[in-house]
N, C-alpha and C positions, 0 to 999 in steps of 0.2 A: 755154820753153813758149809755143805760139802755138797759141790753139784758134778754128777758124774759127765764127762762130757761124752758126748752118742753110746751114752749110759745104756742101749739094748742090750749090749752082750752080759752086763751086770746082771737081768732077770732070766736071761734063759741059760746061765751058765749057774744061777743061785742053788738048786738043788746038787750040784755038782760040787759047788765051794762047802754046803754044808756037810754032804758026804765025807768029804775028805777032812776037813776038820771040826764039823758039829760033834763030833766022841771024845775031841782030844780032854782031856783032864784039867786042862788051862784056859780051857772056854769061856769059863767067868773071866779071866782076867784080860780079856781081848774083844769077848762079844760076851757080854752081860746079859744081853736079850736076844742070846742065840744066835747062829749065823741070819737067820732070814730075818729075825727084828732087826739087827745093824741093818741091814740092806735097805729094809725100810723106812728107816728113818732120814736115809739121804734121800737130795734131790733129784732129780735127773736132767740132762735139756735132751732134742730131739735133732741136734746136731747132725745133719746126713741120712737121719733114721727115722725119716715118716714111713715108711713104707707098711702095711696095716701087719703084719706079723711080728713085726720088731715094736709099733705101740700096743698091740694088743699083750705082748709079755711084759712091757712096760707095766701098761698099766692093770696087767694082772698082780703085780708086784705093789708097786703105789697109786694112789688117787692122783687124778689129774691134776690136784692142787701143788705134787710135789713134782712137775714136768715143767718145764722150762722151754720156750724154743728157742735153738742156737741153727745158726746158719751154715757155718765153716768157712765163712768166706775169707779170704776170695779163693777158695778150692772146688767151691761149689754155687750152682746160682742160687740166687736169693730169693727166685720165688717159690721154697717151700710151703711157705705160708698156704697158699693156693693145694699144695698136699697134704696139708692138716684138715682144712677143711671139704676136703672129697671123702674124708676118715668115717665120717657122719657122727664126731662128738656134738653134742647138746651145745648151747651157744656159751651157759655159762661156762663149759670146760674149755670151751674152744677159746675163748677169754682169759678162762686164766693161764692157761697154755701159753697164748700169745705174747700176753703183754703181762698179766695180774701178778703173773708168780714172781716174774723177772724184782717188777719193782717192789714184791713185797720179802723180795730176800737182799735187793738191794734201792731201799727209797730216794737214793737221788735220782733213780730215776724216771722217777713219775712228778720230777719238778719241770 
C-alpha cells in the first residue's frame, strides 16, 4: 500500500515524469508497467486538494476507489468533507472517498 499524500500534483505532473523518464533503458527495472501504470497503481487521499481541477486529474488518473480523504489537520479545517461532496461524485464514490477506501487499505478501522 502506497498512499500519496495531496497526491494531485502526482496526475498532473504524470505526463511530464513519464517524458523524462518513460525512454530511459532501465524502465523495466523501476517501472515494469511504465511510468503511468506505477502511477496507477498507488493510492491517493485528497489531503487539502478538493478543489474540482486537482480531483478531476486525480481522478483522471485513478478510480475513486484508489482516493482516500485526508485532512491535514490540524493545518487545515476539517470540514472538507463538505467539499467533496459539492464535487457532484455519485454517492457510492463519495463513500468510498470518504470512509470505504480508508478502511479497506487499513481494516482496523472499520472496527
Amino acid at each position: 500500500m502506497t498512499v500519496l499524500a495531496s497526491g494531485w500534483t502526482v496526475p498532473i505532473m504524470a505526463g511530464r515524469i513519464d517524458s523524462s523518464c518513460g525512454n530511459s533503458p532501465k524502465l523495466h527495472e523501476f517501472a515494469p508497467l511504465g511510468i503511468t501504470g506505477e502511477l496507477r497503481r498507488l493510492d491517493y487521499d485528497t489531503a487539502n486538494s478538493i478543489r474540482a481541477p486537482m480531483m478531476a486529474a486525480r481522478l483522471k488518473l485513478v478510480p475513486a476507489s484508489q482516493v482516500t480523504y485526508g485532512t491535514d489537520d490540524p493545518y487545515f479545517r476539517l470540514d472538507q468533507m463538505r467539499d467533496l461532496e459539492r464535487l457532484g461524485l455519485d454517492v457510492s464514490d463519495l463513500t468510498a472517498v470518504g470512509s470505504a477506501n480508508a478502511v479497506r487499505l487499513i481494516p482496523r478501522l472499520g472496527v
